[in-house]
N, C-alpha and C positions, 0 to 999 in steps of 0.2 A: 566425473565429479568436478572438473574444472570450470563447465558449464555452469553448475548449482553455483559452485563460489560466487560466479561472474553476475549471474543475478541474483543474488545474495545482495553483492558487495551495490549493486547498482540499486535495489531497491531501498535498501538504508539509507542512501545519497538523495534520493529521491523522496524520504520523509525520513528526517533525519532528526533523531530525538533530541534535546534540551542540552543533554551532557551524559558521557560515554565513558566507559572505565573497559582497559583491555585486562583480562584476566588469564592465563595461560592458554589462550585464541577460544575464546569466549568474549564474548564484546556485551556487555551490561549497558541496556539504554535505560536511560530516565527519561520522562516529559509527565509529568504531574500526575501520571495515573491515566493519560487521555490517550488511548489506544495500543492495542496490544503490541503492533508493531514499534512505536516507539517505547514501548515498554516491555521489554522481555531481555533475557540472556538468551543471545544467537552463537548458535556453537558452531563457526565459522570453518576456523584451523584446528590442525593436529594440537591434541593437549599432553600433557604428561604428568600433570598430577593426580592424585585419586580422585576419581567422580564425584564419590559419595561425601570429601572434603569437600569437593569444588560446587556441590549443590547446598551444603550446610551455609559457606560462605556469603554465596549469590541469597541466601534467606536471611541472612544477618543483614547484608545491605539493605535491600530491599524496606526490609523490615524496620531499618532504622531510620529510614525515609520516609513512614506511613506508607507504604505499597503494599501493593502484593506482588508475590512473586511469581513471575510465568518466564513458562522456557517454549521458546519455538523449536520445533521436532524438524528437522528436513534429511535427505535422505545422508545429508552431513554427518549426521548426530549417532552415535555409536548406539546400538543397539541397547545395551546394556544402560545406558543411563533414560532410554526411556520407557525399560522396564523396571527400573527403580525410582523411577518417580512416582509410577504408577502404584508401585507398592507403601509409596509413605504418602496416598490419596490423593494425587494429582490424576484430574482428569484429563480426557482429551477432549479440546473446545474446537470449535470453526476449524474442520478441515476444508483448506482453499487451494485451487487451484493456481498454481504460476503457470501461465500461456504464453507461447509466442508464434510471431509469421513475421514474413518475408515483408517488407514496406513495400507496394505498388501504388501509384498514384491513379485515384478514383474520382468520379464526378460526385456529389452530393445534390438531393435535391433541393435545398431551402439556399433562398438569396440571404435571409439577414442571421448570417453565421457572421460573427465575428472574433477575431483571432487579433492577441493581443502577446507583447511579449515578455509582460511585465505581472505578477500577481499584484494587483490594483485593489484599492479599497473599494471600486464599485464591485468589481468581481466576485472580491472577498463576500462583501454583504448578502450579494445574489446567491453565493454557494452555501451560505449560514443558510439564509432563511429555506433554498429547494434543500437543506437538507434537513433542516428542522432543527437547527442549533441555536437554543437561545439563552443557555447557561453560560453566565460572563466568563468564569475560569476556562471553561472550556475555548469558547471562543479567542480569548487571550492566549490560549497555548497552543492551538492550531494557528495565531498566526505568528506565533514565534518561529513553531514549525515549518511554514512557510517559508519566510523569511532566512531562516537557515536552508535555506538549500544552494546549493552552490555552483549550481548546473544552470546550463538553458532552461528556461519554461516560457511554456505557451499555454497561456490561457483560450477555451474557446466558449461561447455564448449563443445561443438564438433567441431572439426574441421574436415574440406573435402578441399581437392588441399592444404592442409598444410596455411590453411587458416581456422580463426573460425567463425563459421556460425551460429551457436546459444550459448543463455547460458542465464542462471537464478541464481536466488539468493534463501536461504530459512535459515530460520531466527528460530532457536530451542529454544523453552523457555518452563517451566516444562514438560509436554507428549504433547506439541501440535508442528507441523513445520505449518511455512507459507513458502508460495511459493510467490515468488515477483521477478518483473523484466525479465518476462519469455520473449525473442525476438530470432524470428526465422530469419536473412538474406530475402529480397522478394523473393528473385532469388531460395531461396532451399525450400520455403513454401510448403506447401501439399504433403511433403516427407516423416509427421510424427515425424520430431526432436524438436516438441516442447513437445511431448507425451514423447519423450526420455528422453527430459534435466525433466520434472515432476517424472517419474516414475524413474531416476539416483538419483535426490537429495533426494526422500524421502524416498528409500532403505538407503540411506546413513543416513539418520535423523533416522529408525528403531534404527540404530548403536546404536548413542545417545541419546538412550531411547525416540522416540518419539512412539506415539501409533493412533496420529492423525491429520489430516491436514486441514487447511483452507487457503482462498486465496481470492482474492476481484478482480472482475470483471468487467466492466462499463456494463450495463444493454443490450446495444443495439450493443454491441461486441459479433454479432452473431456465427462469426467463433470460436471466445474464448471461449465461454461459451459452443459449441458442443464440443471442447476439451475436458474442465474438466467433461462435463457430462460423456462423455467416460470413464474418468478416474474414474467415480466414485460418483463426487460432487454431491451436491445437495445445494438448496438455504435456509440457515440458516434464512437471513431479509436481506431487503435490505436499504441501507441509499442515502441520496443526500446532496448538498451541495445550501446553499442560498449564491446567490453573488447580487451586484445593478450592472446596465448599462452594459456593454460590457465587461465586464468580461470575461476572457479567463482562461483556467487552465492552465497551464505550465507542 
């Protein structure tokens, strides 16, 4: 279990919501509504008050913020509260995989990777547009998001026709890199630059003392997940998210 915490604790650092409220070791993220991970109750630590209080509570907040309310499941989470979610119609949304391997330094085959150590407004733009984000709030919160992170990052990019066509993020905190935000352009897919922009950034994280990597998946992201196996990965645990009604993830 100390493992789960460790990347737990590391991938909230690594997209670190707006503003956090600690609840008897439940940690309440907010960021506008704009992705599940910064917005959910993560049942981190040991609790000791009733569940069924502590999930009426998390719905009051929530709620009094225009949210909704979602709890992330991991093998953390006591049984019993996430079959009581389920019974007052919380579903179970995007089960994803957390992965990790061993950092070994690899060749890449593309020259114009570029690796940067700062999240830069050209960067920023590039990751909008391959990822198809062109709703202002949204954009404005991811890069708050951003901006709060408080670790190493390494940006990385390729470009082809002088145009950039992938690029990822990865996020250094003591020996471990996470890989986040990996998007390949459709048009250059099954070229292999997404294998490029993983094995660029975590040659560059070796730099920065890292010795190990993880990265989170969505379960039924067949083509994603033969990537990182390729690369290496393997499935540490897997977690989900409970939402009510029609719930979409952002």
């Amino acid at each position: 279990m100390n493992e789960i915490i460790l990347y737990e604790e590391l991938s909230m650092n690594a997209h670190p919501a707006i503003k956090t409220q600690v609840f008897d070791g439940w940690i309440l993220r907010f960021a506008n509504g704009y992705t599940n991970r910064a917005n959910s109750v993560n049942m981190i630590y040991p609790s000791n008050l009733n569940p069924l209080r502590k999930i009426k509570f998390c719905e009051e907040i929530y709620t009094s913020q225009g949210l909704a309310t979602v709890f992330k499941i991991t093998p953390l989470t006591v049984d019993v509260i996430d079959i009581s979610l389920e019974k007052k119609g919380y579903k179970k949304i995007t089960p994803t995989n957390l992965m990790i391997s061993p950092i070994t330094k690899c060749d890449t085959s593309k020259a114009q990777i570029i690796i940067t150590d700062t999240i830069d407004p050209k960067w920023q733009k590039d990751y909008f547009r391959l990822n198809g984000i062109s709703d202002k709030i949204k954009i404005e919160t991811d890069m708050i998001i951003q901006s709060n992170i408080q670790n190493k990052t390494l940006c990385a990019s390729i470009i082809e026709n002088e145009t950039v066509v992938a690029s990822g993020l990865c996020v250094v905190e003591r020996e471990y890199a996470g890989l986040f935000d990996i998007i390949v352009d459709s048009n250059y897919r099954g070229k292999g630059l997404g294998v490029d922009i993983c094995i660029s950034l975590l040659n560059s994280a070796i730099k920065e003392g890292a010795r190990y990597a993880y990265l989170q998946v969505v379960a039924d992201n067949t083509p994603a997940v033969a990537l990182y196996n390729k690369l290496g990965f393997t499935n540490c645990y897997q977690y989900w998210y409970r939402a009510k009604g029609n719930f979409r993830t952002l």
